[in-house]
C-alpha positions in Angstrom: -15.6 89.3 -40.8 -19.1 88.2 -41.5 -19.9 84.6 -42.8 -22.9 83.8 -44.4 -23.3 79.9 -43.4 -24.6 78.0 -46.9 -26.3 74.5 -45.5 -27.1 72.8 -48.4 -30.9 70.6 -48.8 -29.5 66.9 -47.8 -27.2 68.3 -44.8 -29.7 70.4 -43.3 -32.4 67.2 -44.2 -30.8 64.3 -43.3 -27.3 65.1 -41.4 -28.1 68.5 -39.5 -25.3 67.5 -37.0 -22.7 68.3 -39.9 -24.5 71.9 -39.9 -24.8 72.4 -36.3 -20.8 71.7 -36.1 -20.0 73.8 -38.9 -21.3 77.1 -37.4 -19.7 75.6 -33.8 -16.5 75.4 -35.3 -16.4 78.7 -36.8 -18.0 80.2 -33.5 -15.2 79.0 -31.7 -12.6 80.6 -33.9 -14.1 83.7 -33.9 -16.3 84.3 -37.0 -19.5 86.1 -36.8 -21.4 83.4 -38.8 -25.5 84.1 -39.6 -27.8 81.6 -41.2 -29.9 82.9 -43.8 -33.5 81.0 -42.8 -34.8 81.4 -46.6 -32.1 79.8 -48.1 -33.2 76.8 -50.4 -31.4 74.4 -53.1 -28.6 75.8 -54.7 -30.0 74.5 -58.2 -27.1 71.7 -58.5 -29.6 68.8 -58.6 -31.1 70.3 -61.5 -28.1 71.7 -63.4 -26.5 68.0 -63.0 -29.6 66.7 -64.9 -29.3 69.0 -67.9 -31.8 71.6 -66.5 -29.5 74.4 -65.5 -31.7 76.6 -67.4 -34.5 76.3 -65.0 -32.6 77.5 -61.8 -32.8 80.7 -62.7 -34.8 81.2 -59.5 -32.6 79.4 -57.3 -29.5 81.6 -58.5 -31.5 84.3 -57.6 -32.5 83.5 -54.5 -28.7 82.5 -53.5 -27.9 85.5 -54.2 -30.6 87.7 -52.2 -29.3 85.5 -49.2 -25.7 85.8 -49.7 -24.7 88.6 -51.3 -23.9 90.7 -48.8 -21.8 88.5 -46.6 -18.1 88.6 -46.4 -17.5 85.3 -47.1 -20.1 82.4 -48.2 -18.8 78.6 -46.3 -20.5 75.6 -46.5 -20.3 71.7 -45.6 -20.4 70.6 -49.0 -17.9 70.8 -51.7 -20.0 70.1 -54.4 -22.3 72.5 -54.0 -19.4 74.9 -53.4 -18.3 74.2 -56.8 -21.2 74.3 -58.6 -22.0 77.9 -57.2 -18.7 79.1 -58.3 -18.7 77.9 -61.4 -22.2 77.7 -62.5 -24.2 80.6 -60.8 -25.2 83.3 -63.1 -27.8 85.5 -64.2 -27.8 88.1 -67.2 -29.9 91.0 -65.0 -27.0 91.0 -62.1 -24.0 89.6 -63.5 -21.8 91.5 -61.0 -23.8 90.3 -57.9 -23.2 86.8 -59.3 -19.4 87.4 -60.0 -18.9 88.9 -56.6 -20.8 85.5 -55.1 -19.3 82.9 -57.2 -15.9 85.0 -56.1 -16.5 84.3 -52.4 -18.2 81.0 -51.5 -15.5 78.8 -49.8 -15.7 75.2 -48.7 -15.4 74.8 -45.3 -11.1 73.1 -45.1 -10.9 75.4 -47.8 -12.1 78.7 -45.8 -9.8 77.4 -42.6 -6.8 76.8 -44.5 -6.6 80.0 -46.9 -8.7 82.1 -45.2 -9.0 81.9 -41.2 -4.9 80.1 -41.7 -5.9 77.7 -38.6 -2.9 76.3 -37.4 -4.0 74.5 -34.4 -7.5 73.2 -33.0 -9.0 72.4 -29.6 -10.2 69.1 -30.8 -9.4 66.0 -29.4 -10.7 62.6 -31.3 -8.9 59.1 -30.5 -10.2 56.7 -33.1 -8.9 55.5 -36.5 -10.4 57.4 -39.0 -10.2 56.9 -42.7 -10.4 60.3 -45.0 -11.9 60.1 -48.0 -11.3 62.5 -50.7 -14.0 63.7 -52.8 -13.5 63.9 -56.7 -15.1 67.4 -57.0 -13.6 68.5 -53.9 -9.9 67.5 -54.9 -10.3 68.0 -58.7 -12.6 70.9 -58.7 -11.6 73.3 -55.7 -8.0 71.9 -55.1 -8.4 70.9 -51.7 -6.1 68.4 -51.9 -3.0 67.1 -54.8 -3.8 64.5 -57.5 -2.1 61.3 -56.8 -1.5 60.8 -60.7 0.4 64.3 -61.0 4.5 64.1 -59.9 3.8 67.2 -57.9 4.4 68.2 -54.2 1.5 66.4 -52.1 -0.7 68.1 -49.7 -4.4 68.2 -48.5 -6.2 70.6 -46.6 -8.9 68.6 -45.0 -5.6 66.0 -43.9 -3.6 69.2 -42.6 -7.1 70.3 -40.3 -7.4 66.8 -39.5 -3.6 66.3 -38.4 -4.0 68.7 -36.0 -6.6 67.0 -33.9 -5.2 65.5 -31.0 -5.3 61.2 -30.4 -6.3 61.1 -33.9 -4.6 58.4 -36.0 -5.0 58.4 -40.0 -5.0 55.3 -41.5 -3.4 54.9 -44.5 -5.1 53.9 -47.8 -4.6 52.1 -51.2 -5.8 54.5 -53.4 -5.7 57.8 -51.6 -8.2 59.7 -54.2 -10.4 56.9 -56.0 -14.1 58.0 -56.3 -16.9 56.7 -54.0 -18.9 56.1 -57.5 -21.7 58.4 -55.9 -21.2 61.0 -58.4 -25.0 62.9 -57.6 -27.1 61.8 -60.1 -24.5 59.1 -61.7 -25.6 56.7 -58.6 -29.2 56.6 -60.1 -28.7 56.2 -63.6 -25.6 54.0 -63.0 -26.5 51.8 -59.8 -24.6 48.9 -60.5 -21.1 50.5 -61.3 -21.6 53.1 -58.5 -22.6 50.6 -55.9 -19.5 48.4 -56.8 -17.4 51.4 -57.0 -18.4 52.4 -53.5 -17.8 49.0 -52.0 -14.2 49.3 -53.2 -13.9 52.5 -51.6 -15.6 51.2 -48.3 -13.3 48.1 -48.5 -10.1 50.1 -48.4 -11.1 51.9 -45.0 -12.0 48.8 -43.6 -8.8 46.6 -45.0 -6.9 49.2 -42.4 -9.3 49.1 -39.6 -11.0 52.4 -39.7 -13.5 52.9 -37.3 -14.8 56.1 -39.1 -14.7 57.2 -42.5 -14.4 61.4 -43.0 -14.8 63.5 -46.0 -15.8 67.1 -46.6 -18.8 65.9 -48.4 -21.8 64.3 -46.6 -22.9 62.9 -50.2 -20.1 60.5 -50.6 -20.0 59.4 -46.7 -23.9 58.7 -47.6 -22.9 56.7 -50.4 -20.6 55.0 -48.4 -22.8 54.5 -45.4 -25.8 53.0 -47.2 -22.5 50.5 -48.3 -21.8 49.9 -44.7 -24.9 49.2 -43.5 -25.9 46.8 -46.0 -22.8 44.7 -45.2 -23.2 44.9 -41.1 -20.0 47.1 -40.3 -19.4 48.6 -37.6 -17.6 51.7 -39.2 -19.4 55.3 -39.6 -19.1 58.1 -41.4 -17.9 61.0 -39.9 -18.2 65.1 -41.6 -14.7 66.3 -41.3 -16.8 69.1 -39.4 -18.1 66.7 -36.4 -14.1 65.3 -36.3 -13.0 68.9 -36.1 -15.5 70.2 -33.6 -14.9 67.5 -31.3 -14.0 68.1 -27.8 
């Protein structure tokens, strides 16, 4: 099994410790993991803005990265989704089908694919997980609260398995950060009140990190907590399940 590692533009920007223990994390479970080093923005910034028509070039350049690979796993739900569901292109519409077909969000690649059961990580602090609206609403990773369905999440599961780790509980187990890309620039006040109700909730049960499997909503979040003094981070579900 070959994985192509996808690091999308703000990770590999701003957080490249999220990246670095992405490909660590799969190392150590045995995937053969490459890093295309041309890769570039997967086109979401632009499709979110009513542009998607001018990413023709970035579909085809994620696909002359990725196409060959196995599998397709990256640290960022939303940019997971929008490759499955938006990337296309009327010259290869089979390449694109095959890639849309196999890119995987990182829980979401553990879970179904690799089946992890158990993890050699070992994190004692109180940690508060935040669940992403595209992630849980969009790939499934985790059950709708409103829905009278079984529950279950697959970043919790991964996370329940590392050891001296305690989950606080929360209010509202699947309210949005109010980040929402490009909704916290043309919406500032409502997203930056949303977010410190999301950031209050962690903090109401005394979490000293706050986890997600999207470093755009623990960005959110953190610009929140710094702004207010906390002494809370955010975490990538990534650095929590790499830890040692």
């Amino acid at each position: 099994m070959t994985v192509g590692l996808f690091i999308p533009c703000y990770v590999d920007q701003f957080y490249p410790n999220a990246a670095i223990a992405t490909l660590q994390l799969l190392e150590k479970l045995g995937v053969t993991v490459v890093y295309p080093p041309n890769q570039t923005c997967c086109g979401q910034p632009m499709a979110n803005s009513g542009f998607e028509h001018l990413s023709e070039g970035c579909n085809r350049l994620f696909m002359e990265n990725f196409a060959e690979f196995d599998y397709i796993v990256a640290p960022s739900g939303s940019c997971v989704l929008h490759i499955s569901e938006h990337l296309h292109d009327d010259k290869q519409p089979e390449t694109a089908n095959n890639v849309r077909h196999k890119i995987y969000e990182l829980t979401s690649f553990l879970t179904d694919v690799l089946k992890v059961k158990s993890l050699p990580s070992k994190f004692p602090h109180r940690v508060g997980m935040h669940q992403s609206c595209h992630g849980q609403r969009g790939l499934h990773l985790s059950q709708m609260s409103e829905l009278v369905a079984p529950y279950f999440s697959k970043p919790g599961s991964l996370l329940n398995m590392v050891e001296g780790i305690d989950l606080v509980p929360l209010n509202r187990v699947d309210e949005c950060c109010g980040f929402g890309g490009t909704f916290c620039v043309t919406e500032e006040a409502v997203s930056v009140k949303m977010g410190k109700d999301r950031v209050a909730d962690h903090l109401e049960h005394k979490a000293e990190f706050i986890t997600g499997v999207d470093m755009s909503c623990l960005m959110h979040m953190e610009g929140i907590l710094r702004r207010q003094g906390s002494k809370a981070k955010v975490m990538h579900i990534a650095e929590i399940l790499n830890a040692e």
